[in-house]
N, CA, C and O atoms as a DFTB+ gen file, in Angstrom:
200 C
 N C O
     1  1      56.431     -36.878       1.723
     2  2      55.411     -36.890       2.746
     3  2      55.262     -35.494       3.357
     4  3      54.131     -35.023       3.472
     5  1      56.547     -34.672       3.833
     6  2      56.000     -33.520       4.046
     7  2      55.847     -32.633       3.213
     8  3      55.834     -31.585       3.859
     9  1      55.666     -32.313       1.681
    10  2      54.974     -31.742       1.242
    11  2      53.907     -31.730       1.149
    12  3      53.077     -30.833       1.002
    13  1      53.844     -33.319       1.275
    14  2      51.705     -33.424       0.940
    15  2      51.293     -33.276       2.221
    16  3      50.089     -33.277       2.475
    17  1      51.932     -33.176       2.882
    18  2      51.209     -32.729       4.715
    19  2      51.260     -30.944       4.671
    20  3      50.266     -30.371       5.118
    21  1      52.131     -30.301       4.266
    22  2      52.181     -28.789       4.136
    23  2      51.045     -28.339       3.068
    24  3      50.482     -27.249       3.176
    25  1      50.755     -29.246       2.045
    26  2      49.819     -29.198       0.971
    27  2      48.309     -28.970       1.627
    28  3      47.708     -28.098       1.000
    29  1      47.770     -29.361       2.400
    30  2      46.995     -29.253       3.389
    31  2      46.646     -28.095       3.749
    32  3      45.465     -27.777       3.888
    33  1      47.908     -27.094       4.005
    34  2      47.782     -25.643       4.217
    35  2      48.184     -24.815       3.442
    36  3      48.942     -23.929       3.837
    37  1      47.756     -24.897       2.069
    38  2      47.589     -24.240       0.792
    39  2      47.401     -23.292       0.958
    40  3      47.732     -22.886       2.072
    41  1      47.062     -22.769       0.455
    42  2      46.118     -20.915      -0.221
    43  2      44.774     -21.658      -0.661
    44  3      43.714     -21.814      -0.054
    45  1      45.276     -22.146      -2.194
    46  2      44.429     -22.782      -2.456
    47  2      43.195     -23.902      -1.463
    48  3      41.981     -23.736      -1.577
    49  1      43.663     -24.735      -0.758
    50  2      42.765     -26.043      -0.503
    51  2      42.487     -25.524       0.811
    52  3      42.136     -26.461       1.527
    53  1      42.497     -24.189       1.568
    54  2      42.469     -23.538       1.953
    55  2      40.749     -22.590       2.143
    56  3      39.846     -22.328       2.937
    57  1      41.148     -22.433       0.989
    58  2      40.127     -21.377       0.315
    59  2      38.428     -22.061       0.386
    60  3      37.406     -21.411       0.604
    61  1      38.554     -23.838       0.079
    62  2      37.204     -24.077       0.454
    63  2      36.797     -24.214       1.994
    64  3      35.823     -24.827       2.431
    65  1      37.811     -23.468       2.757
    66  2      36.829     -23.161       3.999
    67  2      36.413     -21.640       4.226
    68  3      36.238     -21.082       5.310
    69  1      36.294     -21.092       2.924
    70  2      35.553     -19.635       2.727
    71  2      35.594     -19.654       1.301
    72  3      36.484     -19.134       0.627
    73  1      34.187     -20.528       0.682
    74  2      34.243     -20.476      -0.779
    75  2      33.393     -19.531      -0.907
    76  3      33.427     -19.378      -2.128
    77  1      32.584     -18.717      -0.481
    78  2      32.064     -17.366      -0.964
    79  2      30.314     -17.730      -0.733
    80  3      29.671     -18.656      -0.238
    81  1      30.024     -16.499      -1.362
    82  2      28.375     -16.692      -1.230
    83  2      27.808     -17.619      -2.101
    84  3      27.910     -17.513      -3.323
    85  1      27.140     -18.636      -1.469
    86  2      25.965     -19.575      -2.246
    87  2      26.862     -21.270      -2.594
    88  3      26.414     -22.317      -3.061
    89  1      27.741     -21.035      -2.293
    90  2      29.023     -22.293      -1.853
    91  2      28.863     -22.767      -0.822
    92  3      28.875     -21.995       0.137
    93  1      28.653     -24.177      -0.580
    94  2      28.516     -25.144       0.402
    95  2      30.105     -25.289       1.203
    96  3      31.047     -25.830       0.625
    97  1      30.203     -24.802       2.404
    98  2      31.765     -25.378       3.434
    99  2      31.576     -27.327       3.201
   100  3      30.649     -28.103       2.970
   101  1      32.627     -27.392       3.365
   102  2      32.954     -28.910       3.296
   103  2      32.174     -29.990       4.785
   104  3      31.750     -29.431       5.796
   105  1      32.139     -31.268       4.634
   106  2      31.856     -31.396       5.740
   107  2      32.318     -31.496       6.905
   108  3      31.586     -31.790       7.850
   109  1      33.703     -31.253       7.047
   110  2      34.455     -31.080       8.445
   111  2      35.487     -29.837       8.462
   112  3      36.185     -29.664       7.463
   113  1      35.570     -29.225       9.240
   114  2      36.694     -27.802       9.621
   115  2      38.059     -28.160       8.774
   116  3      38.142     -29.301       8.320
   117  1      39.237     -27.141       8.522
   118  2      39.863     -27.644       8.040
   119  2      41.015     -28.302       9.303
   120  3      41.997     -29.000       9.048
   121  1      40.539     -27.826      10.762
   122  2      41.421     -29.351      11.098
   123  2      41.170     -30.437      11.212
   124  3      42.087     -31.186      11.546
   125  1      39.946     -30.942      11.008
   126  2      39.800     -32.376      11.041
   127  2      40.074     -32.553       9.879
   128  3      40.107     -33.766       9.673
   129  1      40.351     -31.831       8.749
   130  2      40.636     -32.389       7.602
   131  2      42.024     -32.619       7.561
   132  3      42.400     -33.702       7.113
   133  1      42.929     -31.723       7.983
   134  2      43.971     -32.149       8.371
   135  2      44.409     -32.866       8.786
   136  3      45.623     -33.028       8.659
   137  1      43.629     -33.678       9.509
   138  2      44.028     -34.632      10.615
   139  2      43.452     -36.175      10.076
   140  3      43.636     -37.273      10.601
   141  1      42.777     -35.869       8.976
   142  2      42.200     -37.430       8.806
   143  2      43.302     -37.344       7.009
   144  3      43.647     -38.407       6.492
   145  1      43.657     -36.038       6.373
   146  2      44.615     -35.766       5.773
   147  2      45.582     -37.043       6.076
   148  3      45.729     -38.178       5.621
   149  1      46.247     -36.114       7.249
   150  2      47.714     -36.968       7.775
   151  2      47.208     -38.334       8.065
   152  3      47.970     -39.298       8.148
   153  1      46.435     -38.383       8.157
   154  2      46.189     -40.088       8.837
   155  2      46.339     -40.795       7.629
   156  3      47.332     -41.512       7.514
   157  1      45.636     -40.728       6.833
   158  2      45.148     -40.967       5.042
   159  2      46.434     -41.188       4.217
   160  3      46.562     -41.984       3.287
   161  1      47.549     -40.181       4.818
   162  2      48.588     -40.712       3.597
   163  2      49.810     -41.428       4.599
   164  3      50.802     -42.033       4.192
   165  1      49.432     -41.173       5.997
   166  2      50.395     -42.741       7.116
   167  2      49.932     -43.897       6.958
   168  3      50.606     -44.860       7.323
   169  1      48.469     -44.100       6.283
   170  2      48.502     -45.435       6.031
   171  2      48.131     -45.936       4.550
   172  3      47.260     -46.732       4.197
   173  1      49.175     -45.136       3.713
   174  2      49.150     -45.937       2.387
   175  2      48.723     -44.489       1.437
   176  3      49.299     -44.264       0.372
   177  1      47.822     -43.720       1.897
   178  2      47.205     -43.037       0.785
   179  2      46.640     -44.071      -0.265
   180  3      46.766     -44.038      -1.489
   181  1      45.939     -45.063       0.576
   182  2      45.217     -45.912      -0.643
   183  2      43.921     -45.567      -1.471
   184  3      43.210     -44.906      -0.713
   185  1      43.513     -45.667      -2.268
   186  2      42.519     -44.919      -2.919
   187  2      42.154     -46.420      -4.317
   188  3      42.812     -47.078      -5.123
   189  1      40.775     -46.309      -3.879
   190  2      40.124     -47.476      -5.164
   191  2      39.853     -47.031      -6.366
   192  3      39.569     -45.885      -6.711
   193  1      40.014     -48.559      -7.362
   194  2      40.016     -47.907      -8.707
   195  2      38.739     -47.189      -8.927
   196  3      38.486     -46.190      -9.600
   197  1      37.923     -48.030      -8.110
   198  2      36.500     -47.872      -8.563
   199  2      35.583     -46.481      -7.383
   200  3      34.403     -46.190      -7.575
């Protein structure tokens, strides 16, 4: 668990909050991503097949 919470603050996954010219930013900052991150894998990290 705390790697995939430190994973968050990559280099890499990082980087799409300055992907360069003509690259779309994501739709939330990277702390709300962080934060819905951590939430996401406290309750299950569930994810559908479909």
């Amino acid at each position: 668990m705390k790697a995939l919470i430190a994973h968050a603050d990559d280099e890499l996954v990082k980087w799409g909050w300055q992907p360069g010219e003509g690259r779309t930013l994501p739709p939330l900052n990277h702390k709300e991503f962080k934060e819905a991150w951590i939430t996401w894998l406290k309750n299950g990290a569930y994810a559908p097949s479909n």
